[in-house]
C-alpha positions, 0 to 999 in steps of 0.5 A: 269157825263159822260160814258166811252166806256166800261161803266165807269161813271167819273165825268167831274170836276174830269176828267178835272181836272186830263187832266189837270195835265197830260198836264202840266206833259207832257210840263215839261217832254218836257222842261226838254227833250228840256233843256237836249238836249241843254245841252248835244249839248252845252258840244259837242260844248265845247269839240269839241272847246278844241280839235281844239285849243290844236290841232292847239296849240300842232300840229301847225295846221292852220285853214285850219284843221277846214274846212277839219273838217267840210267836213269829219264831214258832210259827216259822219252826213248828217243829223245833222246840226252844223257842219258847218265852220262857227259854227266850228270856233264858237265852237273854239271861245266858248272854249277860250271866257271863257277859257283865255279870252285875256290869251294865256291859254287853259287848264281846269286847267286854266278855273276851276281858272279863273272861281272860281275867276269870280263866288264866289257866286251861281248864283240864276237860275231856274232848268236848272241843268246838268242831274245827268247821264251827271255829270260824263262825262261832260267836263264843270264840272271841270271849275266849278259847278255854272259857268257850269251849266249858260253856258249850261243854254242857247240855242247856239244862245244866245251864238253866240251873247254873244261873238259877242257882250261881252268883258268880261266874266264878262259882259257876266255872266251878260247876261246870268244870265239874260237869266236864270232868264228872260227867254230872247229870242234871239231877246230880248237879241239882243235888250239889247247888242245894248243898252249896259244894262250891262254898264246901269243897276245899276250905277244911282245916288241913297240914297238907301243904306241909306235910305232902308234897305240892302236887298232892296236897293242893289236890287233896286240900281241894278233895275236902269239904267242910262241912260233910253234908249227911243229911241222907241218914236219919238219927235219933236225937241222941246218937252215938259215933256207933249209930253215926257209922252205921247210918252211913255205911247203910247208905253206902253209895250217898257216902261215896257221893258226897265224899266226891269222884275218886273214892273206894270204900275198903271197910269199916273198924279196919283192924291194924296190929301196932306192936302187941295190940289191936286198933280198928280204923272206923272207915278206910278208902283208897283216893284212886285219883290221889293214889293214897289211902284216906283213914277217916275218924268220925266223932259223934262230939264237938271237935277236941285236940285230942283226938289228933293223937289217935288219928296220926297214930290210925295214919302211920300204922296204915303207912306201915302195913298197908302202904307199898312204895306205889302209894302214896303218903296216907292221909288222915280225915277227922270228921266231927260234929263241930269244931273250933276253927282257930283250935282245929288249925292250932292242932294241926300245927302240932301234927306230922302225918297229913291230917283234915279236920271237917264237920258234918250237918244233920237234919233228919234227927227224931226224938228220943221217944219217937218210936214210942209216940207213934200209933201201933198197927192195932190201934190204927185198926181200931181208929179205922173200925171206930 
């Protein structure tokens, strides 16, 4: 027991425990503010975007009209930053991005159908909804609820690089989806535009539709990617499923990333007993948001039918001793330098454990001599005597 300054005995648990919620009230009070402010600066950006284009449309005004713009509005606001010319022309490019999209369009009547025919289905995003007080007056709420309340879910410089780098809307609300769902920072978001997730994720070779059931396997078929980007390891220029496995585990925490939201690495050459003999799986994870155990066979070598035997074989005897009724089915994921795709999809036909098949990408590959042909320390320093 502690006493306060006025004489008030409390108890230190009971103190503690109330500071505590008080804290965690007062962070959420500030990410609904911060959310808030986003949201209302994101619903400027748009108006301002759909103002200049139907002025340049029905007034004939060049770009010229955007640098005035700029001037007048930062002479007005001097404190306020936005307003620049270049985030001027960003604002434009925001409207028509989702606006026409290609078409030569730009009345909301025309974005609320483009977007009621891009999004049928609610998007599952966490609480960034529009607060009740903007709903009246926002200009984002015609095109439509759903599609408005993703845009004004992320920060400006997620959207920058979005239309930077997107070709689509579509390939856009994929990506801003996944901001929401994620909580991508910006650097992160970069990292995936460079490596195209979007054309990567969910097209692997799989049996989950047959072999899972629904709910499963569509969200395991999505989980994949063809092909892994693995670009974060540096090999030599032959290289062996040993070397491959152990420039990966070294870089444990870029694996778990570029394998996506939801896994834990449990270990590597995972030993299973099947009858009297030994095998080792050469890396094992938990998909938290499958609830299943993922083996994951890496090949050094083009892909070869094969090696579907062995993996089915590493997926049962996981069924078998790992697994508890509160998992769900394992699932297997062959990861190969290259493969066929036509005898990638022919083998899975065959197969009746729950089975991916991807390839992976390398860039940092160095010559077999390289060591060799790099000067040594004494040379260096007799260069630099010299």
């Amino acid at each position: 027991m502690e006493q306060s300054a006025s004489g008030m005995f409390f108890s230190d648990n009971e103190y503690k425990s109330w500071v505590k919620e008080l804290k965690d009230r007062i962070r959420s009070s500030q990410l609904k503010a911060a959310v808030r402010v986003n949201a209302s600066m994101l619903e400027l950006y748009w108006s301002i975007g759909a103002d200049i284009v139907n002025k340049q449309t029905e007034s004939k005004w060049g770009n010229s009209v955007i640098e005035q713009l700029s001037r007048d509005l930062r002479s007005e606001f001097p404190d306020a930053q936005g307003f620049s010319r270049r985030n001027l022309f960003y604002m434009k490019r925001f409207f028509l991005f989702y606006a026409k999209n290609g078409a030569n369009l730009v009345q909301k009547s025309v974005v609320r159908q483009a977007a009621d025919q891009l999004v049928q289905q609610p998007v599952a995003l966490i609480d960034f909804s529009v607060p009740e007080e903007q709903e009246e007056s926002s200009v984002l709420v015609d095109i439509n609820a759903d599609f408005a309340t993703l845009l004004l879910s992320a920060p400006w410089g997620h959207h920058i690089e979005i239309m930077t780098h997107c070709k689509s809307v579509e390939e856009a609300i994929f990506y801003l989806t996944k901001i929401v769902e994620e909580g991508w920072s910006r650097s992160t978001l970069i990292v995936n535009l460079k490596s195209d997730l979007y054309s990567r994720q969910g097209h692997a070779p799989n049996n989950f539709a047959r072999s899972l059931p629904p709910s499963q396997g569509e969200l395991a078929s999505e989980l994949l990617k063809d092909p892994y980007n693995f670009d974060f390891v540096a090999l030599r220029d032959k290289y062996v499923e040993r070397e491959l496995e152990d420039a990966l585990i070294d870089n444990a925490s870029k694996l778990l990333v570029e394998l996506g939201q939801g896994f834990a690495f449990l270990g590597r050459q995972v030993p299973v007993t099947v009858g009297d003999q030994e095998l080792f799986i050469d890396l094992l994870f938990y998909q938290v948001n499958l609830h299943c155990y993922v083996v994951v066979e890496l090949k050094a070598v083009d892909f070869d039918a094969a090696f579907m035997g062995q993996l089915g074989l590493y997926v049962a005897a996981v069924n078998h001793t790992m697994k508890t009724d509160a998992d769900n089915p394992t699932i297997g994921l062959l990861i190969c330098k290259t493969k066929n795709n036509v005898m990638a999809e022919w083998s899975l036909e065959s197969s009746s454990q729950p089975i991916g098949i991807s390839a992976y990408e390398l860039t940092k590959l160095f010559p077999e001599n390289f060591q060799s042909v790099l000067p040594s320390i004494e040379e260096i320093e007799a260069k630099l005597k010299g």
